[in-house]
C-alpha distance (Angstrom), angle and dihedral (degrees) to the residues before:
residue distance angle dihedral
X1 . . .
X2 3.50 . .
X3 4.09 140.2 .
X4 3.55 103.7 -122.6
X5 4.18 125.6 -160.4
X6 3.67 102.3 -93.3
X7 4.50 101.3 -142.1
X8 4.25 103.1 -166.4
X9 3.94 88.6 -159.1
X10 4.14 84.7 57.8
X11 3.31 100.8 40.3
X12 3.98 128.3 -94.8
X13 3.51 100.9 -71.8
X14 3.83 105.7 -146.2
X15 3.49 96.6 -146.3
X16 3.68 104.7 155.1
X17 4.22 86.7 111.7
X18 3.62 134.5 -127.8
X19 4.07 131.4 -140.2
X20 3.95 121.1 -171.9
X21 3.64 95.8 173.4
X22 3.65 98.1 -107.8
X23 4.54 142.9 8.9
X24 3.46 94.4 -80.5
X25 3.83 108.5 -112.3
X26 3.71 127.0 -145.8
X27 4.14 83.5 -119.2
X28 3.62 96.8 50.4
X29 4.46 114.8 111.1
X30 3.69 106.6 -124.7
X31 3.95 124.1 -141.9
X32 3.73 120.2 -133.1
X33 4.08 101.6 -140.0
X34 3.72 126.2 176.5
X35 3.99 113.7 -158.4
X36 3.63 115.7 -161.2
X37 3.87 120.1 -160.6
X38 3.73 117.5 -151.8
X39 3.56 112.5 -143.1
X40 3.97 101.5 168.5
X41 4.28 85.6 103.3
X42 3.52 108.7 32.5
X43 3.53 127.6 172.7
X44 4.20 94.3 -89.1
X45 3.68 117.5 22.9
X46 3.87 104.7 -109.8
X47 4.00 98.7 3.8
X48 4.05 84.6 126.3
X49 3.19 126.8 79.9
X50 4.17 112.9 -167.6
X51 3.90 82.4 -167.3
X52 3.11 110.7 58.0
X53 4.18 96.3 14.6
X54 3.89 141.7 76.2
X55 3.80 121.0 -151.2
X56 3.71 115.4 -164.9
X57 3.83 153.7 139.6
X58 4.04 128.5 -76.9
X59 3.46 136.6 172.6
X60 4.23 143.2 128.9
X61 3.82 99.4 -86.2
X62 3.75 126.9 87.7
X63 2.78 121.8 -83.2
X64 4.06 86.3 28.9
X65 3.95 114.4 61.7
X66 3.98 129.4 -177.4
X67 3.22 93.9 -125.5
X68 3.43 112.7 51.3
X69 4.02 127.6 34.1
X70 3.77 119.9 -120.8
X71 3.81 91.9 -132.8
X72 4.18 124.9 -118.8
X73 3.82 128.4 -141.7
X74 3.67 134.4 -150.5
X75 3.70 102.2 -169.2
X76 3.84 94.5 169.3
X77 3.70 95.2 48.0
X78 3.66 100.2 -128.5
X79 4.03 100.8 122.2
X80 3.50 101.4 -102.5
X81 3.79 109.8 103.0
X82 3.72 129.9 -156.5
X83 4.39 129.3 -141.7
X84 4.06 116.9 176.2
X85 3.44 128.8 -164.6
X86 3.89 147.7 138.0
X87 3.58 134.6 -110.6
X88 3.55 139.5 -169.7
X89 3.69 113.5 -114.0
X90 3.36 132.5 -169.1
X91 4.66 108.0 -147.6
X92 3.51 87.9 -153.2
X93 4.18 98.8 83.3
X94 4.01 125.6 -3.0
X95 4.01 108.6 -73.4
X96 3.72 113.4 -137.0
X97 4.03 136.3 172.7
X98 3.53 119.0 -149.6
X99 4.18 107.3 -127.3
X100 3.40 155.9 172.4
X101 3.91 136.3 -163.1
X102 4.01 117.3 -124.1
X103 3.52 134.3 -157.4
X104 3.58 104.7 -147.2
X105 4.24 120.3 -162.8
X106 3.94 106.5 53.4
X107 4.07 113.4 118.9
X108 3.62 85.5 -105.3
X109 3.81 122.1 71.1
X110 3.75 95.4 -171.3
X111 4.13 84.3 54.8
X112 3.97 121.5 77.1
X113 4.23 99.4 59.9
X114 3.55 122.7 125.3
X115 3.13 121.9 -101.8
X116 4.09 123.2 -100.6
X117 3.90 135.2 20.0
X118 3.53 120.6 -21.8
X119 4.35 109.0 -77.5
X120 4.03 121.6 -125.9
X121 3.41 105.3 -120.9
X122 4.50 94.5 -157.2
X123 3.60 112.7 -157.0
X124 3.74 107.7 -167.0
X125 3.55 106.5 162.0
X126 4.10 135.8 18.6
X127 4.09 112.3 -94.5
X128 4.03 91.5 26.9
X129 3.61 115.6 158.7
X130 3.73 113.0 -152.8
X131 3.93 115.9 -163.3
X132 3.83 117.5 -169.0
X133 3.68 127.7 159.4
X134 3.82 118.7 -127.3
X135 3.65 119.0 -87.1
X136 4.06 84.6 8.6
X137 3.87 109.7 127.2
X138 3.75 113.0 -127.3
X139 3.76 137.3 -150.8
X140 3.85 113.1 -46.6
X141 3.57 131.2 -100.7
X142 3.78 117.3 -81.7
X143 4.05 124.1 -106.6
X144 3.76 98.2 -108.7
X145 4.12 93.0 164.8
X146 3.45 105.2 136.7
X147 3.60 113.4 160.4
X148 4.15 128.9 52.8
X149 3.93 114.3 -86.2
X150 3.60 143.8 -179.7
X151 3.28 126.9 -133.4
X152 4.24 127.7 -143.5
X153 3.88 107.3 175.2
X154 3.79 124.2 -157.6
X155 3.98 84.2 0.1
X156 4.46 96.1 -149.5
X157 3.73 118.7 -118.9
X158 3.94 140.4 -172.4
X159 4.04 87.3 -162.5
X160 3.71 102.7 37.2
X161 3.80 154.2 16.0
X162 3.69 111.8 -71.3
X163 3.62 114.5 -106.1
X164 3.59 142.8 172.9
X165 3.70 125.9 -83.9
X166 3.76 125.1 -156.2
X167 3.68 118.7 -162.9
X168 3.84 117.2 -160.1
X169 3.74 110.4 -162.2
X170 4.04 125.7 -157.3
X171 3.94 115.2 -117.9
X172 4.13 88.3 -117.2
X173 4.07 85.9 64.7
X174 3.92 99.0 77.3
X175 3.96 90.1 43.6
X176 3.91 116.5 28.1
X177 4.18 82.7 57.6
X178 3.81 92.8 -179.1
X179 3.32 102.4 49.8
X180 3.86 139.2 104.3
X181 3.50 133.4 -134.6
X182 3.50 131.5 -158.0
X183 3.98 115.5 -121.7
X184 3.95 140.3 -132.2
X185 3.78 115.5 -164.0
X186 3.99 101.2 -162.7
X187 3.98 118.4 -178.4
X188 4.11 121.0 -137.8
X189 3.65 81.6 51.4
X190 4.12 96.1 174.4
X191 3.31 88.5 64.5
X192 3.85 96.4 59.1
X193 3.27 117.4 81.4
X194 3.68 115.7 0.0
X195 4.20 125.3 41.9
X196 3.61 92.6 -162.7
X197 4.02 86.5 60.8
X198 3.66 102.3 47.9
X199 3.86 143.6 24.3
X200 3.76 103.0 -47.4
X201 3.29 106.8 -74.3
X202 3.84 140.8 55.8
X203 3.97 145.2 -161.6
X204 3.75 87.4 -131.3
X205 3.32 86.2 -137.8
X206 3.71 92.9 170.3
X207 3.37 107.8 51.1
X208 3.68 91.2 47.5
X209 4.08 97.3 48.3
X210 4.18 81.8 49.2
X211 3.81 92.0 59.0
X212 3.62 101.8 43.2
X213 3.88 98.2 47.9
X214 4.12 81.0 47.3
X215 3.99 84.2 53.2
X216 3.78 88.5 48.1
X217 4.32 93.3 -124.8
X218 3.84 97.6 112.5
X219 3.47 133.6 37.8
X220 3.74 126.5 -117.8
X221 3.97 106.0 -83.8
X222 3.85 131.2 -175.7
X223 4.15 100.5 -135.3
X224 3.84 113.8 -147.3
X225 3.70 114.7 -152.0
X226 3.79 114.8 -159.6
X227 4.23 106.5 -165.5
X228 3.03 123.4 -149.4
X229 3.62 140.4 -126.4
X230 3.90 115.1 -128.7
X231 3.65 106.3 -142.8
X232 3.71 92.2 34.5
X233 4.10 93.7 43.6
X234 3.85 98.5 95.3
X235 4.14 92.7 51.7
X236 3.61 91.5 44.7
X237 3.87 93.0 48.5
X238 4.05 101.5 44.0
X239 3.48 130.3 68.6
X240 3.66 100.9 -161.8
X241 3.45 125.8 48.5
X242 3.98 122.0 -122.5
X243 3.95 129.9 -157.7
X244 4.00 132.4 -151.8
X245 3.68 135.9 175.9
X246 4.04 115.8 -102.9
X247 3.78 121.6 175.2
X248 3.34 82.5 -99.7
X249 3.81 103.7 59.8
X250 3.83 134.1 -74.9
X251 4.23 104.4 -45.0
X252 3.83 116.0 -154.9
X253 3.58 111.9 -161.3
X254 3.98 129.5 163.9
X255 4.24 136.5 35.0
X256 3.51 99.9 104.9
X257 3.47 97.6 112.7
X258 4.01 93.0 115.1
X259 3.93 87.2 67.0
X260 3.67 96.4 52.8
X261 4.29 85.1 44.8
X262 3.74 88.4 56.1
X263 3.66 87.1 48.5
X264 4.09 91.2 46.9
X265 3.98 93.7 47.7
X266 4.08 103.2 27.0
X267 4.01 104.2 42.2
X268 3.54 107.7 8.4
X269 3.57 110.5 44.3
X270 3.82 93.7 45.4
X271 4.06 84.9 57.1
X272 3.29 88.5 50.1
X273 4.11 97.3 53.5
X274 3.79 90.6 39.4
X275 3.77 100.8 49.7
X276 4.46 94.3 37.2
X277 3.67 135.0 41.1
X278 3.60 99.8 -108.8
X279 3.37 133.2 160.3
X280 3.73 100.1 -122.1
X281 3.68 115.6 -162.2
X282 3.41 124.2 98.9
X283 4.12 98.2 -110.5
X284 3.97 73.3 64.3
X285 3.95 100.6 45.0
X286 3.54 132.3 78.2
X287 3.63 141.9 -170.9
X288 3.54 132.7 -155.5
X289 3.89 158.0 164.8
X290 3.55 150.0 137.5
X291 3.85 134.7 -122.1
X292 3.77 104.9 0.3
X293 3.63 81.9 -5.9
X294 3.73 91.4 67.6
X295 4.20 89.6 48.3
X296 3.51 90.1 54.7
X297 3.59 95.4 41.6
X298 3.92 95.5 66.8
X299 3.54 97.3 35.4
X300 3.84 93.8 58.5
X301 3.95 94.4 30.9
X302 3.95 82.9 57.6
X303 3.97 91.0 50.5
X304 3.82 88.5 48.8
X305 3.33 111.3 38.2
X306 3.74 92.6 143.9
X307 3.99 85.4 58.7
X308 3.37 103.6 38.7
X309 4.09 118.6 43.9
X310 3.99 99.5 172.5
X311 3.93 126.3 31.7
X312 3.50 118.3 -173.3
X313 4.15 100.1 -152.0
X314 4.20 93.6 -168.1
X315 3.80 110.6 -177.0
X316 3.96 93.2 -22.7
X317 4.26 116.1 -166.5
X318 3.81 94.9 -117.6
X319 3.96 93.2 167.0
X320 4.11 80.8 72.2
X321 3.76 106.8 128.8
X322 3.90 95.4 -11.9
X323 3.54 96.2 -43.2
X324 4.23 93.6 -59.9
X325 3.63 92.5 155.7
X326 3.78 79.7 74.8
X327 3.80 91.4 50.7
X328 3.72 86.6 49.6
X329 3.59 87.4 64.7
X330 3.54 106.1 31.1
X331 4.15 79.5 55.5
X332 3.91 94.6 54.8
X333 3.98 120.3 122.4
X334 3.77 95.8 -143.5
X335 3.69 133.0 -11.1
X336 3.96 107.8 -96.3
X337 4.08 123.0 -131.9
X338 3.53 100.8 -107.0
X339 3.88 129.8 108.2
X340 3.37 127.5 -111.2
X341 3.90 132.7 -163.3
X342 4.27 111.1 -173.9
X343 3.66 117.0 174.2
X344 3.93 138.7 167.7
X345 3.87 138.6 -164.3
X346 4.07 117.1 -123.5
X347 3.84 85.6 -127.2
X348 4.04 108.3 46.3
X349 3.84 88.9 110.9
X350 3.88 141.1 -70.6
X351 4.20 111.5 -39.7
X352 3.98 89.5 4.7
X353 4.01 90.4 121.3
X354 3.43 93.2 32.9
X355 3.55 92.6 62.4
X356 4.00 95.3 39.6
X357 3.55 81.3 61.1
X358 3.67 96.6 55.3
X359 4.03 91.6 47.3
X360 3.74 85.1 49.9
X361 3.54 91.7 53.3
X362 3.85 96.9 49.0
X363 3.47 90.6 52.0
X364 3.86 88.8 51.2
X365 3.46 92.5 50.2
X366 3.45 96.3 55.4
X367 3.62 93.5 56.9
X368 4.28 112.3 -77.7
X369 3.30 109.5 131.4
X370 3.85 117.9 -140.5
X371 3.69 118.3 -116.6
X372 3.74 96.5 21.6
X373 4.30 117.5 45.2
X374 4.17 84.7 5.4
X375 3.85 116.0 62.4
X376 4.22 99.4 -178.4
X377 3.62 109.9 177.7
X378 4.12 126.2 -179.5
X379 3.91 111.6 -160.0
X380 3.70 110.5 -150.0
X381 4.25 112.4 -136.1
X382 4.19 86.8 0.2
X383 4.02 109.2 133.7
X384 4.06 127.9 -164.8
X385 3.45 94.9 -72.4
X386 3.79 151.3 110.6
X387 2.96 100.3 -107.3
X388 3.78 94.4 51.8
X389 3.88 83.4 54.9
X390 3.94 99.0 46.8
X391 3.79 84.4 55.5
X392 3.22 101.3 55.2
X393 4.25 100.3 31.7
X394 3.92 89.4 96.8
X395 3.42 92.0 61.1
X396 3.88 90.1 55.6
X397 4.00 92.7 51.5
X398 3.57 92.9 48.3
X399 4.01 84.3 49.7
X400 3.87 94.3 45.5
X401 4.30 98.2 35.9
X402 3.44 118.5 12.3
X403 3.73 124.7 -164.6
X404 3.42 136.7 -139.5
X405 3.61 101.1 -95.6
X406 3.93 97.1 50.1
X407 3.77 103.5 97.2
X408 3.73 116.6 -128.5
X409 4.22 96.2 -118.7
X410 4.19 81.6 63.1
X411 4.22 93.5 49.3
């Protein structure tokens, strides 16, 4: 999970991400939890006012939401305040929502948060009652690795930081030794496939590709996850610088997102085809990414088409810079070959879908034809979170790779 630049103009992106374990499914039990938030020693004596203040729970799974608290009560008046809800669980692996508490009421909305990363709030059995001071840090996420990976630490650059690289590999790899597998290079890439490894939350990218080559609709793909680096994430990610005033002066920060594409295309994906049997052309590659990750994602997959053949553009900040991702296209000499899948949750903040639209409308204009090359998808009740994404990723295989046993009216 990452901290993501919060733009008031663009709405307050809550992305401090969420991770239930699974989409919840309509067959799934659900767990009836009560989480009690002990305010008798908070952070600074006397910084909470019961009077004129709420303390409660948020987070990115229903019922939970970033961007409004699921409020706490203290009917007995003794500092220790009590939220119930229910969950869907799934009994196969411990269930777990990434959360904070809030202190709602100050002047500031931003203001109020614990401090820290994001907390795992486990759920291992129906009628649990969690107790956790605030600002006290909780169990640790849960190993949810399932699928073989290998590891490149502090992967070098000319272009960028070094970062770490996390290679997950498809079961055919160890035993079909001749063969080649198409690839998806996917950015945030700590917060892929294990929780316990990144920022509380993952696309469980593994345990979905597992089941649908089992089921036959995608084919075996090598999945190339590109980590970020914190403070560096927002000038990797953007394309176009943006300014604001500080007390200090005007601060320009972002648009460096052409560096970390020469990084993607000149050093990284070369490693990549020398050191794995991939199938290297760009009907075979993808790109992808989420957030910022979904910005960058189109604006480099449009500078490199003959790199990258399908982009998956999941939940992409299009209010960047005045929306110029929508110039970008608008400015394009001719639409390009490649596929493109763009989607958006009806609850990722105020204009979100309103401006997916207008990307999706650019790109239509310039000559992608909906159903086909352009895969739009809205996601009714989904926020700007990972688990939104992880529910949603198998979709975007099937879209990218289909398999054999996907039937052609569902491509």
């Amino acid at each position: 999970m990452y901290n993501c630049l919060r733009i008031a103009s663009c709405a307050v992106l809550a992305c401090l991400l969420a991770h239930s374990g699974s989409a919840a499914q309509a067959n799934e039990p659900s767990a009836k939890i009560t989480v009690r938030i002990d305010m008798r020693a908070p952070i600074k004596a006397g910084w909470f006012d019961p009077k004129t203040e709420t303390v409660g729970l948020r987070g990115g799974s229903s019922p939970l939401s970033w961007g409004t608290t699921l409020p706490a009560v203290d009917p007995d008046r003794d500092g220790v305040y009590d939220v119930r809800f229910t969950v869907p669980v799934r009994p196969s692996r411990t269930a777990f929502l990434s959360h904070k508490f809030k202190v709602d009421g100050t002047d500031n909305p931003n203001d109020g948060w614990e401090n820290g990363p994001n907390r795992p709030l486990l759920i291992t059995r129906p009628g649990a009652i969690v107790t956790r001071a605030f600002d006290a840090a909780g169990p640790p996420f849960p190993n949810t690795l399932r699928g073989r990976v290998s590891r490149h630490p502090a992967f070098p650059s000319t272009f960028v930081q070094a970062r770490d690289v996390t290679v997950l590999l498809p079961a055919e790899y160890a035993t079909a030794t001749r063969r080649r597998f198409p690839v998806i290079y996917l950015h945030d890439g700590q917060n892929l496939f294990n929780a316990a490894e990144g920022n509380g939350g993952e696309w469980q990218v593994d345990e979905s590709s597992i089941a649908l080559v089992r089921a036959r609709r995608v084919e075996p793909v090598i999945v190339v996850g590109v980590h970020s680096v914190s403070d560096r994430r927002v000038d990797d990610y953007t394309p176009t610088p943006m300014a604001r005033d500080t007390p200090n002066g005007l601060l320009r920060f972002g648009g460096k997102a052409d560096a970390y594409g020469r990084f993607l295309v000149n050093e990284l994906k070369p490693f990549i085809d020398r050191t794995y049997r991939t199938q290297a052309s760009a009907d075979r590659t993808a790109l992808g990414g989420s957030s910022l990750g979904g910005l960058v994602t189109l604006h480099l997959g449009l500078k490199y088409p003959a790199v990258f053949g399908t982009l998956f553009v999941v939940s992409p900040s299009v209010w960047w810079d005045e929306m110029s991702i929508v110039k970008g296209v608008d400015a394009l000499g001719e639409r390009t070959a490649q596929r493109i899948w763009l989607d958006m949750g009806t609850n990722e903040g105020p204009g979100a879908l309103e401006q997916a639209r207008l990307l999706r409308d650019a790109l239509v204009r310039k000559g992608w034809n909906l159903g086909t090359d352009l895969r739009f998808r809205e996601y009714a009740g989904a926020g700007h979170d990972e688990s939104a994404w992880a529910a949603r990723f198998g979709e975007m295989l099937e879209f990218a790779f289909p398999g054999p046993g996907l039937s052609r009216a569902t491509r």
